[in-house]
N, C-alpha and C positions, 0 to 999 in steps of 0.2 A: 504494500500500500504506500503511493507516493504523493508529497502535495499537491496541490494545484495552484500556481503561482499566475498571476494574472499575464505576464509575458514573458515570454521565455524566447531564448533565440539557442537551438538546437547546436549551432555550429559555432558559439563561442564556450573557449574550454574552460571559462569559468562558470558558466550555466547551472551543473549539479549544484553548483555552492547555493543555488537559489530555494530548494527541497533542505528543511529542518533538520532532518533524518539524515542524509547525505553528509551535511556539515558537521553534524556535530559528531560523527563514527568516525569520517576525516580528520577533524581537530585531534580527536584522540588517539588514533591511529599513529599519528605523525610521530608524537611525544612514544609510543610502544616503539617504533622504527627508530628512532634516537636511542631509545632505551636497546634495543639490541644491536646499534649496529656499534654502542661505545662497548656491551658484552666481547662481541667480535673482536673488536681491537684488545681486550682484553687476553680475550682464549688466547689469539696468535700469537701476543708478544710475550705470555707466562710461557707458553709453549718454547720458545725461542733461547727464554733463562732456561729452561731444565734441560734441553736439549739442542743440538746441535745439528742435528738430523734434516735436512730438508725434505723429506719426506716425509717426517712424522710433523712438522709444520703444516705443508700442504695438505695433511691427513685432517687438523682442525675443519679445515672448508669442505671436507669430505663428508665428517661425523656429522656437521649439521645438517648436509645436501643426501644423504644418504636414505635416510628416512623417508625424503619425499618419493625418490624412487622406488623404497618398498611395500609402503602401504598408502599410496596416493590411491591407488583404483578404488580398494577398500571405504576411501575417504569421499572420496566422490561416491560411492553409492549409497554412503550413511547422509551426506548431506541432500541427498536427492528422497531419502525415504523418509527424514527428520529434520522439524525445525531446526531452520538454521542457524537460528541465533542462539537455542542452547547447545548447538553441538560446538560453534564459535567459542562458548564463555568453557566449554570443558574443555576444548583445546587449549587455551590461553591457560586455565588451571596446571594442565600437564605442563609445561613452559615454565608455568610460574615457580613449581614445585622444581625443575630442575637448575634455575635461576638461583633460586634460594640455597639447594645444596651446594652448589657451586659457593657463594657466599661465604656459605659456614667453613665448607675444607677449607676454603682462603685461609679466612680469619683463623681456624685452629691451624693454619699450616700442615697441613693433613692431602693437600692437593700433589697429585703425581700424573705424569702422561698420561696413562692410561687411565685412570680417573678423569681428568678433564676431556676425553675423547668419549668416554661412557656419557658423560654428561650432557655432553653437546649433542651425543645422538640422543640423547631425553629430552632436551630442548626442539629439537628440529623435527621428533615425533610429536612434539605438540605441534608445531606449525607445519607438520606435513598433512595432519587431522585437519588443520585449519582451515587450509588454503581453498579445498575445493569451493566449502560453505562459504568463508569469504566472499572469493571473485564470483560465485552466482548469485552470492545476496548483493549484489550492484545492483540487479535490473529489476530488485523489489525498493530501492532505493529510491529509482530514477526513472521517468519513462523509455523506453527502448532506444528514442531516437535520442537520448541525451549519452546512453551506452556509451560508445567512441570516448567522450570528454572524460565519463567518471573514471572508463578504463585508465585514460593517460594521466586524469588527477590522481590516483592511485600509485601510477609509477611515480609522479611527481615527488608526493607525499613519502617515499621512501626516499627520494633520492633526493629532494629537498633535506632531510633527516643526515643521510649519505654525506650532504657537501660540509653537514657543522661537525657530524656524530662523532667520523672517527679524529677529526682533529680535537674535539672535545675530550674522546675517549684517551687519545693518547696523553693529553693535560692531567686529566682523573690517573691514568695510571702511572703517569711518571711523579706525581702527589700523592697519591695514598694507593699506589698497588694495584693488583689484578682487582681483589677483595671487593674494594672500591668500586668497581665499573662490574662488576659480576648485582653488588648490591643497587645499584642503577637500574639496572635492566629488570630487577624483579619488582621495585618499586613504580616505575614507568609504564606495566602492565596494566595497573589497578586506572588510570583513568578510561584505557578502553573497556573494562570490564563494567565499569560504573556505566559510560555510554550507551551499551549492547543492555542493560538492564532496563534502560530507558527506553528503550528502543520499541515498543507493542507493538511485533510484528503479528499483521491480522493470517489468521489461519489461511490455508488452501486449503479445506476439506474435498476428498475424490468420495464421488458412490462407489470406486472398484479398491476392494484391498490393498494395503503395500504389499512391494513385491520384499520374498526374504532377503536375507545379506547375500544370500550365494546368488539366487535368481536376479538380482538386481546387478551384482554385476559381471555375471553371464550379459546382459542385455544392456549394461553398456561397453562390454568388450565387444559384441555382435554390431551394436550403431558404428562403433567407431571402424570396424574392419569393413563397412557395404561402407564408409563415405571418403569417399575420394579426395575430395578437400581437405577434411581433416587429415587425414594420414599424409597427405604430403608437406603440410605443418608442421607434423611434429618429427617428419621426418629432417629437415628444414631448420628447426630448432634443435634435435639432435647434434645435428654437425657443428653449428653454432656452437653450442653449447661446451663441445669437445673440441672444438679449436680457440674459441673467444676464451675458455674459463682458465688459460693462462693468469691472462692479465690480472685474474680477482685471488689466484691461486698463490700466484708466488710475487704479489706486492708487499707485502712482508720484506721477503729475500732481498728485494730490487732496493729495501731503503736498508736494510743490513749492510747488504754486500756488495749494490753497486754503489749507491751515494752514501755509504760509509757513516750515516746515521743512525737513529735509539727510536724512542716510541712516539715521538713528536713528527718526526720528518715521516714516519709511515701514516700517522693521521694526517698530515698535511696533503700527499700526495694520493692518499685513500677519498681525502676531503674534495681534490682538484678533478678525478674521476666523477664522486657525485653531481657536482657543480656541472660538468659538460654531461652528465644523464639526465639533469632540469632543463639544461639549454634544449637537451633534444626531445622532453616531454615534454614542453612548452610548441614546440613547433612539430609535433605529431599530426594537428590537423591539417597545417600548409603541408608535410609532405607528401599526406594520402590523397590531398585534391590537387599536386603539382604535377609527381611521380605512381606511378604505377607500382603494384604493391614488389613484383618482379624485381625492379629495377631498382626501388629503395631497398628491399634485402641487400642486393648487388653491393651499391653505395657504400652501405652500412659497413659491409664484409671488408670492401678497401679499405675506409677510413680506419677500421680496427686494427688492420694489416699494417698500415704504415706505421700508424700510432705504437701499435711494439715493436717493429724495426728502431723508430726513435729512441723509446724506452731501453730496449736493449744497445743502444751504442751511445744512449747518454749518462755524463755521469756529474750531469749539476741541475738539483733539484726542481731551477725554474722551467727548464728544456722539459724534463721527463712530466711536470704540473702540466706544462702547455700540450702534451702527446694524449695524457691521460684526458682532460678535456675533447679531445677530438676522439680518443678512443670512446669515453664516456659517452655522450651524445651519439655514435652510432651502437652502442650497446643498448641502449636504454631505446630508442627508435625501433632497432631491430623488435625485442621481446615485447614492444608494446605491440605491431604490425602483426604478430604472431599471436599475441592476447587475444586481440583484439577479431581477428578472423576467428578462430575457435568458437569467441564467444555469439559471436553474427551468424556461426553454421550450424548450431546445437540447438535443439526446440530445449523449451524451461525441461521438460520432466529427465532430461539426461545430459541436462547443461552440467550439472556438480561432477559427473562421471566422466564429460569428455575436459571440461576442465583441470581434473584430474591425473587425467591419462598426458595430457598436454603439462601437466607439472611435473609427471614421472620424468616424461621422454627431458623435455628441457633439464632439473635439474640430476637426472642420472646423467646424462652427458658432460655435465659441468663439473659432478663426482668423481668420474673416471678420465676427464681430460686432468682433473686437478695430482687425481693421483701419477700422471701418467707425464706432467710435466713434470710433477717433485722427482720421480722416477731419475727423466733425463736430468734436470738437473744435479741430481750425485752422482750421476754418471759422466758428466761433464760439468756445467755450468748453469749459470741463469740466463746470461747472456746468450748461450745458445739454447736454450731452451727455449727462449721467447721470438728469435730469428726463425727456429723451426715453426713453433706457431705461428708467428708471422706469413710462414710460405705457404701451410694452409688455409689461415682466412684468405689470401690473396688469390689462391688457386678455384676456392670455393664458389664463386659464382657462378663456377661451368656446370654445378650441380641442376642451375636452373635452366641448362637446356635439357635435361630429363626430366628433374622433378619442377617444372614451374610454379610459383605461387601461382593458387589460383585466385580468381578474381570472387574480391569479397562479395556476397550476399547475403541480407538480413533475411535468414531462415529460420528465426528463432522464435518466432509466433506462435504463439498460444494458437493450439488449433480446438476448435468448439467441440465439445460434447457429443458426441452422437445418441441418437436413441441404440435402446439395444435390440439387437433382430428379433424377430417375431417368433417362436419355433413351436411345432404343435408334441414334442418331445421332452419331457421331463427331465431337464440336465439338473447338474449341482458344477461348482467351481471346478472341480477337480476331473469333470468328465473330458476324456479326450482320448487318444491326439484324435484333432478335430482337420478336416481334409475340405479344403475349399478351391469351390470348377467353378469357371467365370467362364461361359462363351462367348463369344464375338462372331460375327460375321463381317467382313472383311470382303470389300472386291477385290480379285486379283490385283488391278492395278497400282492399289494402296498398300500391297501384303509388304515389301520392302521396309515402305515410311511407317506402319503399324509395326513390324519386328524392331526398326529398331527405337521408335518409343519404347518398344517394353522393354528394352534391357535397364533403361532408368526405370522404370515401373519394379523389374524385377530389385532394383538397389532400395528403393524404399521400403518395400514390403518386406525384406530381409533385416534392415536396420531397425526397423522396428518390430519385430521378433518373430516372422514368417521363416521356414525354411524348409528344404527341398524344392524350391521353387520353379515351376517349368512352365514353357509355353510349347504347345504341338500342334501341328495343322495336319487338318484328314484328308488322309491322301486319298478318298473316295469324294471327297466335297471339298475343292480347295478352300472353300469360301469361310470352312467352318473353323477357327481359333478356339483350343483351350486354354487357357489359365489358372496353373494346380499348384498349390500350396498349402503346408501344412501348420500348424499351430500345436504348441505341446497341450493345451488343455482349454476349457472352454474357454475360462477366465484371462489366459493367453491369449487366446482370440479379441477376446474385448478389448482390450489393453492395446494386442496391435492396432484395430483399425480406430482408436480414439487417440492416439499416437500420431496421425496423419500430418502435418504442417498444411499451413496454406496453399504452399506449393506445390508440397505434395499429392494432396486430393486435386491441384489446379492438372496435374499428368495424370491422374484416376481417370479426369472428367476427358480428356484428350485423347485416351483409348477408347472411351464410351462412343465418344464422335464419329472414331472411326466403324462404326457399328451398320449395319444396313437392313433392311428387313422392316415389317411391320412389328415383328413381336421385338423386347425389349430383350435387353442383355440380362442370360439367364444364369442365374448363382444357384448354386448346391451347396449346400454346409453339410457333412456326412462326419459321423463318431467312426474312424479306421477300425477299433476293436469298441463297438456299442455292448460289451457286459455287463450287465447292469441295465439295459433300456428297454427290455424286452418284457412283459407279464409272466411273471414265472406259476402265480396261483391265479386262478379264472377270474377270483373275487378282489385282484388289485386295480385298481382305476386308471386310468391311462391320464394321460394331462389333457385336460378339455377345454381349451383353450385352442382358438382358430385363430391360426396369426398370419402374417405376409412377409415374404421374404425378400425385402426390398434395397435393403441397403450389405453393403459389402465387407 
């Protein structure tokens, strides 16, 4: 449920700030992202005094990023079956608890590597819980078409955080310690908690059951494998992910080892990054209405490429600020472009899921790029490590003559309700698998342009939980097209075809057309194994109800 503000201009990216709701999760957000990202500069530089290891450094960026890759799917189907904003405040709880223990080892002096690496993966299990609910409670925040803006205030709002946090962070810990910036980040939690309390988000009650933990994300690992778009996102983001997460991995090392500074000159140039990721989420809307989504990927990938060539052959701190800025800004551009499409392609009921899947892929990529630069770096250097990433963000834009960004569309529409078919058969929830024949007649000369609308016909119907899906023509009557698809149970059934998008029902209604004859397009709903449907004593009643079987 979002305000109604008496004027709104959709395409300026301070708009959401006009929605009560929006503002005030934002305000508190910021101050949480401050609050972790002086944590971070914490973990990495206690990490640094205990050891010496650059891989067990880079391994900090790993333990927080790790989690999201392992149970993000998990995360997204819990925010898709549960309010979102208490699955939010017990994420933030999980965090919060790991914040605090962190605090106390400090202070008892009781903190060792592998303690702080336990911990941070307790930290980043709460924000890997988080994220899905998060990024899909935007668009209860905001109306659809403000999406775009809240998406890039969002990054803003971290990376605003980003350009004070870690030069703050590294002041707090070169003043009173890890301790210190560990007790930061747990107390910085508690206003976005207070926020989300405030927050009476109004129900979405469905007439159809939630679906279980397993079944929900069965069916959103099923949406995401039939949709095309998405999968080449996060394929997209992957690479990204594992060439760009250099830069975030081993900036640490770079204020160690190349500019020969302590834990001020790493918040300074951690600081100079965020600052050029606001410059570039301030101007996310001019990019999307200049450049093509293709082509600012493209951009992005160089400027990141050169920006570590810099970094790696410079060794005076204003050089490597001014790389990190340009690096910044096409970092922050990229993941927001990538946000941003996932969330424009996903209908509401499995947006927490494919958001999700789209956090796995991004930050597993950034996990295993992180480990895999600390890697080369003990095996060589930093400096080559960052020329080598270097040469694959540079090389990477060739990825877009196979995998192209596809072009965004807003498919994210609530699609309406439908009534439920009519049936003169006795079902319950659990009756199935249920086996659905759609006919078509079809004049030859259309049979080409009709097959291959279905093969989109066939992508829909499988992403939203149809399968074995086929289409055949009688080779005694060319004229006559079936269309046979299965569903595991009735309730499966409902589910898929109230699952439809706008869009989607608008190619329903497109094979319809191509339909010829007086009589209409004839549907069969059939129980494959009907045990249980049959009168088994003379004196059980049949269901006596005469219904019409009209809709699909």
């Amino acid at each position: 449920m979002t305000d109604k503000p008496k004027t709104f201009n959709a395409d300026g990216i301070t708009a959401p700030f006009r929605y009560t709701i929006f503002r005030r999760i934002w305000l508190a957000s910021l101050l949480s992202n401050l609050g972790a990202l002086i944590r971070g500069v914490g973990a990495a530089w206690a990490m640094t005094q205990m050891t010496s290891a650059a891989d067990m450094v880079a391994l900090v960026q790993t333990a927080l990023l790790l989690p999201v890759m392992l149970i993000s799917i998990p995360a997204g189907a819990i925010a898709d079956m549960y309010d979102r904003r208490s699955v939010i405040l017990f994420s933030l709880g999980i965090s919060l608890t790991g914040a605090s223990a962190l605090t106390a080892l400090a202070w008892l002096n009781q903190i060792t590597p592998n303690l702080l690496l336990a911990l941070c993966f307790v930290v980043g299990s709460g924000v890997a819980l988080l994220d899905p609910a998060w990024q899909s409670s935007v668009r209860e925040q905001v109306p659809s078409d403000a999406l775009p803006a809240a998406v890039a205030l969002n990054g803003i709002s971290y990376n605003l955080a980003r350009s004070v946090g870690p030069a703050l962070g590294g002041i707090v810990v070169t003043a009173a310690g890890a301790m210190a910036a560990f007790a930061a980040n747990a107390l910085l939690y508690l206003p976005l908690m207070l926020a989300l309390l405030l927050w009476k988000r109004a129900p979405e009650p469905s007439r159809l059951p939630p679906e279980s933990l397993h079944r929900a994300i069965v069916s959103g690992v099923r949406y995401i494998m039939h949709a095309p778009s998405i999968k080449i996102v996060l394929a997209r983001s992957m690479a990204m992910g594992m060439f760009g997460g250099a830069i975030i991995a081993l900036m640490p090392l770079v204020a160690r080892d190349l500019l020969r500074g302590g834990a001020e000159t790493y918040g300074i140039i951690l600081s100079a990054f965020g600052l050029g990721a606001v410059i570039g989420a301030l101007n996310v809307t001019k990019v999307r209405k200049c450049i093509a989504g293709e082509a600012a990927i493209r951009a992005c990938a160089l400027s990141m490429g050169g920006a570590l060539v810099a970094i790696a052959m410079s060794r005076e701190q204003v050089l490597t600020a001014a790389a990190l800025i340009l690096g910044g800004a096409g970092w922050m551009i990229a993941w927001t472009l990538f946000s941003i499409g996932v969330q424009l392609s996903a209908p509401r009921w499995v947006s927490g899921r494919a958001l999700a899947a789209y956090q796995a892929v991004s930050s597993g990529g950034i996990a295993m790029g992180s480990w895999a630069w600390g890697q080369v770096t003990d095996a060589a250097s930093v400096d080559v490590a960052l020329l080598l990433a270097a040469s694959m963000l540079l090389v990477s834009p060739l990825l877009g003559f196979w995998l192209p960004m596809p072009r965004v569309i807003a498919g994210g529409e609530e699609p309406e309700m439908l009534e439920d078919p009519k049936v003169r058969l006795a079902l319950t929830n659990r009756s199935g698998p249920l086996v659905v024949e759609i006919e078509y007649r079809v004049s030859q000369e259309n049979a080409r342009a009709f097959h291959t609308l279905m093969q989109d016909v066939q992508l829909f119907r499988q992403r939203n939980g149809a399968y074995g899906w086929s289409i055949s023509r009688d080779i005694s009557d060319p004229e006559l097209w079936t269309e046979r698809y299965h569903c595991p149970t009735w309730l499966d059934y409902l589910r898929q075809r109230n699952r439809a998008t706008k869009s989607e029902r608008a190619l329903d209604e497109q094979a319809t057309a191509f339909h010829i004859g007086l009589e209409p397009v004839r549907i069969r709903r059939m129980l494959e194994r009907p045990f249980g449907s049959v009168r088994w004593k003379e004196d059980a009643p049949d269901c006596p109800a005469d219904r019409d079987l009209r809709f699909k």
